[in-house]
C-alpha positions in Angstrom: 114.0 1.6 -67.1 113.2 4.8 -68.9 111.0 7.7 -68.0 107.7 6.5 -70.0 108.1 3.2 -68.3 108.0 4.3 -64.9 104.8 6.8 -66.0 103.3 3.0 -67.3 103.8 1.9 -64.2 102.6 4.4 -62.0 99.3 4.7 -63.9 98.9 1.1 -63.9 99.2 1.7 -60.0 97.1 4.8 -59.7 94.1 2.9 -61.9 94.5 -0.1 -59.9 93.9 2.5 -56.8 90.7 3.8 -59.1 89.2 0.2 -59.1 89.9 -0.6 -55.3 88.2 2.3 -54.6 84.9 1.8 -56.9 84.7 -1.4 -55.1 86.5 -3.4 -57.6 87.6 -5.8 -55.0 84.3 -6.8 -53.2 84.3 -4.3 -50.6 82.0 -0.8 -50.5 83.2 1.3 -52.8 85.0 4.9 -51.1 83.5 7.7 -53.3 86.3 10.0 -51.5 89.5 7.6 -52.2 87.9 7.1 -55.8 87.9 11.2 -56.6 91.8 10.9 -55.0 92.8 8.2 -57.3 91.5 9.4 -60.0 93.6 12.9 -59.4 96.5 11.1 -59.1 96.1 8.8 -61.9 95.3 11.7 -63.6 98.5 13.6 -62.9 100.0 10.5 -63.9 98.5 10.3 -67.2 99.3 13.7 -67.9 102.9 13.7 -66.8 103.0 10.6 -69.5 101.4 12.5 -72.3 104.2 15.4 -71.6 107.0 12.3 -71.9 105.1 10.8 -75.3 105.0 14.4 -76.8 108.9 14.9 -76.2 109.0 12.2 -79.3 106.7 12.9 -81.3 107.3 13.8 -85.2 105.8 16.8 -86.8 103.7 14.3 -88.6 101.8 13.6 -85.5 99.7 16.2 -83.5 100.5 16.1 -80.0 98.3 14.4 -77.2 96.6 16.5 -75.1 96.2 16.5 -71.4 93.3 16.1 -69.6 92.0 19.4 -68.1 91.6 19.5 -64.3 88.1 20.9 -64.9 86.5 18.4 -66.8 84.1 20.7 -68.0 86.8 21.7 -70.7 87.5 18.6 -72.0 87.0 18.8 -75.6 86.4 15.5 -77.4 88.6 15.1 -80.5 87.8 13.3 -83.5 89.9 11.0 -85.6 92.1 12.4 -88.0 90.8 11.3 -91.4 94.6 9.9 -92.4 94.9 7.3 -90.0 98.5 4.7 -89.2 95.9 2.1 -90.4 95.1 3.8 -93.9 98.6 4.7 -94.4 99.0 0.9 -93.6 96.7 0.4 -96.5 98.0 2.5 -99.0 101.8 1.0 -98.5 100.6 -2.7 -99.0 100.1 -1.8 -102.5 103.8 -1.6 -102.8 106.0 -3.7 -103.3 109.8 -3.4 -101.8 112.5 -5.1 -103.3 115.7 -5.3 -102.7 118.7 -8.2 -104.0 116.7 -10.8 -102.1 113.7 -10.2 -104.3 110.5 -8.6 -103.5 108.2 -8.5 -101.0 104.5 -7.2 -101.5 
């Protein structure tokens, strides 16, 4: 299993930990376990963006973290050249190779 595997699975586990703790389950929720899980599953995410970043292409800004004061999270927008308008733009191609082509 590689790193950003286990970082999946851990924040599966820490958000599962999250929703226990809001009283996902049926019981009360735990206001105190909630604000734990929620730093844990946020050191999880974290540690995963640092893995994702490792890869990514100079094509591709990298993901950012989210702050331990939440004050000074900064909501980003979506880049205007999106994968799905790039997507868009390429199926107006056609590739072809000594198969024949594909659209």
């Amino acid at each position: 299993m590689d790193d950003s595997s286990e970082q999946v699975d851990k924040m599966k586990e820490e958000l599962e930990k999250i929703r226990v703790a809001a009283g996902g389950d049926g019981q009360k929720p735990d206001a105190d376990a909630a604000s734990k899980a929620w730093e844990t599953a946020r050191g999880a995410f974290n540690e995963y963006v640092k893995i994702a970043n490792k890869g990514m292409t100079l094509q591709v800004r990298d993901l950012d973290p989210i702050p331990e004061d939440t004050s000074q999270y900064v909501v980003t927008s979506r880049p205007i050249n999106t994968y799905s308008q790039a997507g868009q733009a390429t199926q107006r191609f056609q590739y072809c190779d000594a198969k024949g082509c594909v659209k």
